[in-house]
C-alpha positions as CSV (number, residue, x, y, z in Angstrom):
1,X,-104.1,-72.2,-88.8
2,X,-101.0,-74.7,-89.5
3,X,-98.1,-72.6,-89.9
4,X,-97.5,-70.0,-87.2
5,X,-94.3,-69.1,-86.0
6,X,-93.6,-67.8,-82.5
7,X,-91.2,-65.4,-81.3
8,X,-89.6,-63.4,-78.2
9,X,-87.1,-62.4,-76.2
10,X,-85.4,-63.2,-73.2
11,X,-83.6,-61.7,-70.3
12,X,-83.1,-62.5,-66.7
13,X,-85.9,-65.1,-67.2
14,X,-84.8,-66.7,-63.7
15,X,-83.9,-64.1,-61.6
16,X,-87.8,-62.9,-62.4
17,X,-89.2,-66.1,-61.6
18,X,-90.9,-66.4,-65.3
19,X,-92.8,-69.8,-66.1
20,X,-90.9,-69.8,-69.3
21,X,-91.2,-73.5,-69.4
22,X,-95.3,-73.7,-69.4
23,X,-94.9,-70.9,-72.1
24,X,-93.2,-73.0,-74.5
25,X,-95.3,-75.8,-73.7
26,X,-98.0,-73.8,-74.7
27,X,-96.4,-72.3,-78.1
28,X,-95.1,-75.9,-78.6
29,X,-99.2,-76.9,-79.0
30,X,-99.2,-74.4,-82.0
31,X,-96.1,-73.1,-82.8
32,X,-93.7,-74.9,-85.2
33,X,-90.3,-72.6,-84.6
34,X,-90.2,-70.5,-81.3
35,X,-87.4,-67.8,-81.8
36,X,-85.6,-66.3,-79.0
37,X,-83.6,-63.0,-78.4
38,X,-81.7,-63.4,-75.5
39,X,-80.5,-59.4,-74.2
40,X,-77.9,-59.5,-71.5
41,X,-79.0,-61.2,-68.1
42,X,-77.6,-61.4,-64.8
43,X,-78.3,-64.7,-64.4
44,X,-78.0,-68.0,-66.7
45,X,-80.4,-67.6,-69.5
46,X,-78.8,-67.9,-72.3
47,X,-77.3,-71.6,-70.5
48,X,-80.9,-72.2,-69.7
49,X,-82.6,-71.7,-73.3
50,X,-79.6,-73.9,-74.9
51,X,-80.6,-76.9,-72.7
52,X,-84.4,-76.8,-73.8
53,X,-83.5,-77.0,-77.5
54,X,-83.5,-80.7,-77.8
55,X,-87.1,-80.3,-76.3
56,X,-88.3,-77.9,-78.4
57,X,-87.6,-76.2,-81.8
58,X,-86.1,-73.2,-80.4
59,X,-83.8,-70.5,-82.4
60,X,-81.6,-68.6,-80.3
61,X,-80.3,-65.5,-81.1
62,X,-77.9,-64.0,-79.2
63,X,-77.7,-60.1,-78.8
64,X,-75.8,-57.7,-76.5
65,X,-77.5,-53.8,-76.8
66,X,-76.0,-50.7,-75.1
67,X,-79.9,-49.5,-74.6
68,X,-82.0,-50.1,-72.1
69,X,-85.9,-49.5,-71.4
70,X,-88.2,-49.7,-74.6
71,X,-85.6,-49.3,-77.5
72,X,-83.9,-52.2,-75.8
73,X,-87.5,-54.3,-75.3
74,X,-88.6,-53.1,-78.8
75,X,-85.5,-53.5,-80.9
76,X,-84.7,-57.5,-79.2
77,X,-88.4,-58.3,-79.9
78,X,-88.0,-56.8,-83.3
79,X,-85.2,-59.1,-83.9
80,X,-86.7,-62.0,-83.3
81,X,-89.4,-61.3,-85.4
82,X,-87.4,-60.7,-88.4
83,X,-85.7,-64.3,-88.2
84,X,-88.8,-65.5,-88.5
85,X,-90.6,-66.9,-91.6
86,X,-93.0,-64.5,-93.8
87,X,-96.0,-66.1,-93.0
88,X,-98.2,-66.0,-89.5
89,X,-96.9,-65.4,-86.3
90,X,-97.2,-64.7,-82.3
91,X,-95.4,-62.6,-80.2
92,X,-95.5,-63.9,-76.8
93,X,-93.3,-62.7,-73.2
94,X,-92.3,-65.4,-70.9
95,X,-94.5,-64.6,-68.6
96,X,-97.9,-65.0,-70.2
97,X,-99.8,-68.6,-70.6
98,X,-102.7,-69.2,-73.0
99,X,-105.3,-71.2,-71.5
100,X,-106.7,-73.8,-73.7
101,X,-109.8,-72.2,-75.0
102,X,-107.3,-69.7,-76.5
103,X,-105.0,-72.0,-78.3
104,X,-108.2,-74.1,-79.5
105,X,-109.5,-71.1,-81.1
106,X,-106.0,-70.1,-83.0
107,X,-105.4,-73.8,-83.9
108,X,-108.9,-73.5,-85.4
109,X,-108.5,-69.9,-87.5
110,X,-109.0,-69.4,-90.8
111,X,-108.1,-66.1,-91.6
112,X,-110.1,-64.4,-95.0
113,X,-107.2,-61.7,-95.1
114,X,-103.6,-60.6,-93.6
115,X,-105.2,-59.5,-90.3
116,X,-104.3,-58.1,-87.3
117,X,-105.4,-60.5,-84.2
118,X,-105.9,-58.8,-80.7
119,X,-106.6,-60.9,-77.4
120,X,-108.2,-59.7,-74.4
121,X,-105.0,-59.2,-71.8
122,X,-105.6,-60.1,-68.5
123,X,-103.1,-59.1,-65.7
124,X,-102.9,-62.3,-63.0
125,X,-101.9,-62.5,-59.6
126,X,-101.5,-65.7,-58.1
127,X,-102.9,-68.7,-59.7
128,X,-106.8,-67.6,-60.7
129,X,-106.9,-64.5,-58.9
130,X,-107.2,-61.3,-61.2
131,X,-105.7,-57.8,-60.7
132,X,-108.0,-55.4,-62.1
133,X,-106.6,-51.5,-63.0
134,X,-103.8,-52.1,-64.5
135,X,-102.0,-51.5,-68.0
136,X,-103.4,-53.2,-71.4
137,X,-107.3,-54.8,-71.5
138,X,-106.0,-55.8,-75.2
139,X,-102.7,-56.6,-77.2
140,X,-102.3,-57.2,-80.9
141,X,-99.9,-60.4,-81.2
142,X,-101.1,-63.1,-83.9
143,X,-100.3,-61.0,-87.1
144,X,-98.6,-61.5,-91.3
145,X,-95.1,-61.5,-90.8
146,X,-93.5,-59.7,-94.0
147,X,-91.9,-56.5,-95.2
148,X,-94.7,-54.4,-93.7
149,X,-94.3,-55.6,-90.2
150,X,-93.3,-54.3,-87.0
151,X,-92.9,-54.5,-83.4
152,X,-93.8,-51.3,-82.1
153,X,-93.5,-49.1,-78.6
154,X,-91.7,-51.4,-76.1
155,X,-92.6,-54.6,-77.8
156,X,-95.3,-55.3,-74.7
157,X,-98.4,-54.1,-76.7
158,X,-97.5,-56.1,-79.5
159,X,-96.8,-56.0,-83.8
160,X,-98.8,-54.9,-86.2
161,X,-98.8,-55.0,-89.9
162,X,-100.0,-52.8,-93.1
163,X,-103.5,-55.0,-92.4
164,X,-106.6,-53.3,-92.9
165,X,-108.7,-55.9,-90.4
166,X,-109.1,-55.8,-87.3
167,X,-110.3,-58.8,-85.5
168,X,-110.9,-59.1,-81.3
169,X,-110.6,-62.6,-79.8
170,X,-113.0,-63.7,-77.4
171,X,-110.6,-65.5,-75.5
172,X,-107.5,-64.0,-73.6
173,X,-103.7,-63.8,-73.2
174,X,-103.0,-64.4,-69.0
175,X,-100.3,-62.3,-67.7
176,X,-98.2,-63.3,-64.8
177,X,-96.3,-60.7,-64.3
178,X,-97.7,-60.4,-60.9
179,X,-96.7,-63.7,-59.3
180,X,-94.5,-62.9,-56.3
181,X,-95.2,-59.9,-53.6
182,X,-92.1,-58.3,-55.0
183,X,-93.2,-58.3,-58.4
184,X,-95.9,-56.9,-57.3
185,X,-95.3,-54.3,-55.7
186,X,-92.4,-53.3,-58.4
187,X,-94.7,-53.2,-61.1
188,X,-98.1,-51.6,-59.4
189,X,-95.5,-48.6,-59.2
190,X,-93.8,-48.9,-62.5
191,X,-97.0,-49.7,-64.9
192,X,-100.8,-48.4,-63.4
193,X,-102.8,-48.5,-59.8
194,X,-105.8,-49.9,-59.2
195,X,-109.5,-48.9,-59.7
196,X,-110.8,-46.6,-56.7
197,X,-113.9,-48.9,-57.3
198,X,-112.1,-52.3,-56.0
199,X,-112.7,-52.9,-52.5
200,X,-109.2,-52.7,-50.8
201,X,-107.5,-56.3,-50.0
202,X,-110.6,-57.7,-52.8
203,X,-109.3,-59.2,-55.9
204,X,-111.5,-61.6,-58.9
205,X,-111.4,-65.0,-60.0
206,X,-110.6,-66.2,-63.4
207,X,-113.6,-67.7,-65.5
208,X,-112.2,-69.9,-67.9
209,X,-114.1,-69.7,-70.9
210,X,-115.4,-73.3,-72.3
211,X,-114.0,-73.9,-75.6
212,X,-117.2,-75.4,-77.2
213,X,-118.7,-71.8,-76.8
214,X,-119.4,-70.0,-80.1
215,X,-118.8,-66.4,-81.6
216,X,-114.8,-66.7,-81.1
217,X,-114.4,-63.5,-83.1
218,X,-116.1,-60.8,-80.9
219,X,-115.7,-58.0,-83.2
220,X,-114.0,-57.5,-87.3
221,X,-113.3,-53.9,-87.9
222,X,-112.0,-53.1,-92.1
223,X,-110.4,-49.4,-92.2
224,X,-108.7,-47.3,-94.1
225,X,-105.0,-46.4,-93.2
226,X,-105.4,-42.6,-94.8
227,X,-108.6,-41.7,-92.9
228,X,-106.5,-41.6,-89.6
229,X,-109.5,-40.2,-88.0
230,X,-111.8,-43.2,-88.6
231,X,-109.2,-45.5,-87.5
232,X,-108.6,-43.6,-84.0
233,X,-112.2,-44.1,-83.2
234,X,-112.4,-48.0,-84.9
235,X,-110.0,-48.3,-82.5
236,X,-111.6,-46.5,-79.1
237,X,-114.5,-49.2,-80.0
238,X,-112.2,-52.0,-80.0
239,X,-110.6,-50.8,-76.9
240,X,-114.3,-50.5,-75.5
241,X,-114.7,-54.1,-76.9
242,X,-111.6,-55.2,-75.7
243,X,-112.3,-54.2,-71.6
244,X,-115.8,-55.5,-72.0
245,X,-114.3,-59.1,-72.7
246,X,-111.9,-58.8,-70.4
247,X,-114.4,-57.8,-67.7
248,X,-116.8,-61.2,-68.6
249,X,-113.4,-63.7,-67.8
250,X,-113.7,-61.7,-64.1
251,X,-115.7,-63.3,-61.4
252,X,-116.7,-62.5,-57.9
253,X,-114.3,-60.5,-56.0
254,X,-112.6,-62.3,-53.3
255,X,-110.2,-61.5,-49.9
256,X,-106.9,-61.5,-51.9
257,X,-105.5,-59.8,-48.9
258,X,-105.9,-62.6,-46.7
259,X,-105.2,-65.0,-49.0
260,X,-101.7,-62.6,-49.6
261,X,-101.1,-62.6,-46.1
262,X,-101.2,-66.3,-45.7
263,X,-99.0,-66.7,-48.9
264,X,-96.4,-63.9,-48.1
265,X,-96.5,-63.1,-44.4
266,X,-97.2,-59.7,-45.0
């Protein structure tokens, strides 16, 4: 796959400590155009984004909203999406990285039909460590950008289009949303709690998976947007599909509470 387009948007992207700059190096490996939507921020994004457009091929978009919450996340990321090309594209936040076996396997795709692309999302803690029971084990976000497209609840879980494939990714998007104790603890509340089966101050390692491994495409579901009934359950089995990858990238689990202690004092 040659000609993918990336898009996203952007707010208060240093005053939440995001890696932006590690995410466009990442979409910069596969991405030709990365469009931004930059909402209001407290701090100096907009200033920040302008600097890194001699670096890479980035479209700003500027856009004040009176919303807030999902309309606002939604409506930005929707934005952005419609200034791209009609063709394929990613949605992307600033805080999620692709590790290489993932961007191997999307520089390698060649997709039969306009489908619609879901990764295995995995929420991360500090670097390697996995936080398990929280929101998302899979996100649509490689998809055919054209008049049948979307971005849809608050833009997190991803775009869709009038596709009648689904096809799961064995290899997964890495969420940092977790990166500082604040953030933490901020979102824990906001988004999902953990699994009563997790041993308390335990956390999991990261498995990268090698790229030379083969069966990138877990599973290809075709449906049938009238029979809403088959598609609910096509998509319970991708969901099942979806934690079950998720669950083989997570290793051993490990004294994250020490190790969060000696990181935060706390």
């Amino acid at each position: 796959m040659k000609n993918i387009e990336a898009f996203c948007m952007a707010s208060n992207i240093i005053k939440n400590e995001y890696e932006y700059i590690h995410t466009f190096n990442l979409m910069n490996q596969f991405a030709k155009k990365i469009t931004v939507v930059v909402g209001p921020s407290e701090d100096n994004t907009l200033e920040e984004l302008k600097k890194l457009k001699g670096v890479y091929n980035l479209n700003i978009i500027e856009k004040n909203w009176k919303g807030k919450g999902d309309v606002f996340l939604r409506e930005g990321k929707d934005l952005a999406r419609q200034a791209c090309h009609n063709g394929w594209v990613y949605l992307t936040d600033l805080d999620e990285h692709l590790p290489e076996e993932t961007i191997s396997i999307i520089k390698s795709l060649e997709p039969e039909n306009k489908e619609n692309i879901w990764f295995p999302f995995i929420n991360m803690s500090d670097a390697g460590v996995v936080l398990d029971g929280v929101y998302h084990d899979i996100v649509p976000r490689l998809f055919y950008n054209d008049e049948h497209a979307k971005v849809f609840g608050d833009g997190f879980g991803g775009a869709r289009s009038q596709s009648h494939q689904l096809l799961l990714f064995n290899a997964p998007i890495l969420h940092f949303g977790f990166s500082s104790e604040k953030k933490w603890t901020i979102k824990h509340n906001l988004y999902g709690v953990e699994d009563s089966g997790i041993p308390k101050g335990m956390r999991r390692e990261y498995i990268p998976r090698k790229i030379n491994e083969p069966d990138n495409s877990i599973v290809k579901i075709k449906h049938d947007d009238k029979d809403l009934l088959n598609k609910s359950l096509l998509f319970m089995v991708m969901q099942i599909m979806g934690r079950a990858v998720s669950n083989a990238y997570k290793g051993n689990y490990i004294d994250y509470e020490g190790d969060r202690k000696r990181m935060y004092g706390k």
